[in-house]
C-alpha positions in Angstrom: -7.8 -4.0 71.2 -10.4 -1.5 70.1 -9.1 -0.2 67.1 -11.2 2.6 66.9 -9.6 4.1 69.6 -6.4 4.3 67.6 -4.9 8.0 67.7 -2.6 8.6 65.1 -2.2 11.1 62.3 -5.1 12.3 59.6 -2.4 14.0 57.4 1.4 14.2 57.0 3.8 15.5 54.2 6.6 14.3 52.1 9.6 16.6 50.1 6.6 17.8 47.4 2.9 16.2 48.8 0.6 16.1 51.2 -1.0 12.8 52.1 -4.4 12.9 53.7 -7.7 11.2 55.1 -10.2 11.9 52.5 -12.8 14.5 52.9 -16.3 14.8 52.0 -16.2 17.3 48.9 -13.6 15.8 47.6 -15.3 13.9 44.9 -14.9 16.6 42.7 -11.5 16.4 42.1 -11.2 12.8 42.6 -13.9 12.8 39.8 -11.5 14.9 37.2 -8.4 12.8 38.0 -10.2 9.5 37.0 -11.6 10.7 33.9 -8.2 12.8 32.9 -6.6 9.2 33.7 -9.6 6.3 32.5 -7.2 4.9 29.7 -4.6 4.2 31.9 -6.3 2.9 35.2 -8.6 0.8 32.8 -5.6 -1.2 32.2 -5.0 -2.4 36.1 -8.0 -1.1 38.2 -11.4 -3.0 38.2 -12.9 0.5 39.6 -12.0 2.4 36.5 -13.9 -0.3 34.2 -17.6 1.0 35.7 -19.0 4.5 34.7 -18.0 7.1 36.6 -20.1 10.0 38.0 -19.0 12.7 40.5 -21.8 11.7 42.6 -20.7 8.3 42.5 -16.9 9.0 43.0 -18.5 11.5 46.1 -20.0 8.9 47.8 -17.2 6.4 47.8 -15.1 9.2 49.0 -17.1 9.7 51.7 -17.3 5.9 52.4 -13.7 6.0 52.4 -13.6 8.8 55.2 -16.2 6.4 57.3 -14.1 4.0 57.0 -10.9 5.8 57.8 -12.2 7.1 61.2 -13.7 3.7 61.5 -9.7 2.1 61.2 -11.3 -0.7 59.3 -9.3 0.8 55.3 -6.8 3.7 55.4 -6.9 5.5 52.1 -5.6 8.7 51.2 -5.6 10.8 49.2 -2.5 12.7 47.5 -1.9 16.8 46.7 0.6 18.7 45.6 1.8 21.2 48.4 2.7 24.1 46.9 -0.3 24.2 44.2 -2.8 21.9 46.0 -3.5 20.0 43.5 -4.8 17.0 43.3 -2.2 13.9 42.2 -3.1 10.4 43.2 -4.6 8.3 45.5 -3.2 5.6 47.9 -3.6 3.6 50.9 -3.3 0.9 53.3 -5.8 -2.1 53.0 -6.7 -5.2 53.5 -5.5 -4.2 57.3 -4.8 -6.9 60.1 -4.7 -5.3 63.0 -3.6 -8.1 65.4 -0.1 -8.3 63.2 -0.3 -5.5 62.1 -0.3 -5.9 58.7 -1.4 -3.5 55.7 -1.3 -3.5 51.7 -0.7 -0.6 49.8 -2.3 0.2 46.6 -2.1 3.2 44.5 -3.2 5.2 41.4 -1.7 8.6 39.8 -3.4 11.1 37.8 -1.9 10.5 34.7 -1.2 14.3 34.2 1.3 13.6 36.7 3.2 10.4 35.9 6.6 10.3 35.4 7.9 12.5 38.0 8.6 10.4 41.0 5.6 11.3 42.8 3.9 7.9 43.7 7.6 6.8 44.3 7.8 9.1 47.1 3.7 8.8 48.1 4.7 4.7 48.9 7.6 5.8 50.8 5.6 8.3 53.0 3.2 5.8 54.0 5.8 2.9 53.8 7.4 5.1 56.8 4.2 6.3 57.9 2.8 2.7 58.5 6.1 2.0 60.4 6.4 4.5 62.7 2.6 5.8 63.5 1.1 2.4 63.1 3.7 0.0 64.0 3.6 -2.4 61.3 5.2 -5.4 60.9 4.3 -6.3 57.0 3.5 -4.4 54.6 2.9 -5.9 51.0 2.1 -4.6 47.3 0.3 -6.2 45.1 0.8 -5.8 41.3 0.0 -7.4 37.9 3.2 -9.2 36.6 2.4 -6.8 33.0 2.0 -3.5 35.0 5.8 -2.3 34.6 5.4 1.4 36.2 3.3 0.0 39.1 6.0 -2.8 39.9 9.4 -0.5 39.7 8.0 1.5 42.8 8.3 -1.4 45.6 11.3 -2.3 43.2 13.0 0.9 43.7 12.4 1.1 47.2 13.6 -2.3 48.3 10.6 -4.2 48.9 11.1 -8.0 48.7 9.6 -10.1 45.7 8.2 -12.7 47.8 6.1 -14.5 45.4 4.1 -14.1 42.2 0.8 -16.3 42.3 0.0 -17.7 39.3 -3.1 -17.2 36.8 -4.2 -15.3 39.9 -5.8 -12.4 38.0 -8.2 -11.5 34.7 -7.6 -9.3 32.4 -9.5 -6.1 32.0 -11.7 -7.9 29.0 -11.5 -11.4 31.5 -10.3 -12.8 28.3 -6.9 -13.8 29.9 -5.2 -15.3 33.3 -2.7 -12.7 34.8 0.2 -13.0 37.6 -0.2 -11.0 40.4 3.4 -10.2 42.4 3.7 -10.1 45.9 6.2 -7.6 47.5 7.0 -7.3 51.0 9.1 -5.0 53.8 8.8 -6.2 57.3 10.2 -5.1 60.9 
């Protein structure tokens, strides 16, 4: 299977967001949202450790949307629909096609925690992935310590399947972390 050729969907909505492809231009926002949020995605997200620049956070968006047409990482983006802002940003990664098989990860502007929002983002693209992609796994991955990122597949009845031991660092790499393992499948 060519899975370039894949037609499905660039954009679809929940109750309160839009959930989109990434654009080129929208490194600018993107940009804001990590530097509004750097104490808190320090914490979990290798990314957030590095400097930051627009340009740079331009050019991996644009990467992204490469990628995105390309099927080969599906990440998108996250807005509010009623004021357009801008709120988090998601995906589905580490993709096997042949399954298929995708992981979700996902970050929120912190200006924006709190509210339910990437609870319902990992439901959209929990039923996205389902019914435009036909998946038949879909995992997320989490540090054992990161207690808001691991309630979401908790609250929407993902199964703990497994936590790997001393499988991640720290942000200093001064310590061993667990990473957990939850799973929905068709």
């Amino acid at each position: 299977m060519n899975t370039i050729l894949l037609d499905f969907p660039h954009q679809f909505s929940t109750e309160r967001l839009l959930i989109r492809m990434p654009l080129p231009g929208d490194g600018k926002v993107v940009f804001e949202s990590i530097q509004a949020s750097i104490h808190e995605l320090k914490e979990w997200l290798p990314f957030a450790r590095y400097e930051q620049t627009e340009q740079k956070v331009e050019e991996n968006i644009r990467e992204s949307h490469v990628q995105f047409l390309k099927r080969e990482d599906l990440r998108l983006l996250v807005f509010n629909k009623e004021t357009n802002e801008f709120v988090g940003s998601s995906g589905l990664h580490r993709i096997n096609w042949a399954i298929p098989k995708f992981e979700i990860g996902y970050w929120i502007d912190s200006r924006f925690s709190g509210k339910g929002l990437m609870t319902e983002v990992v439901q959209g693209i929990t039923d996205f992935a389902f019914r435009e992609l036909n998946a038949r796994r879909i995992e997320i991955r989490c540090d054992s310590l990161n207690y808001r990122s691991k309630a979401i597949p908790e609250r929407l009845g993902y199964t703990l399947e497994g936590i790997l031991k001393n499988s991640g660092l720290s942000i200093n790499d001064s310590s061993l972390r667990d990473i957990m393992i939850f799973a929905k499948t068709s």
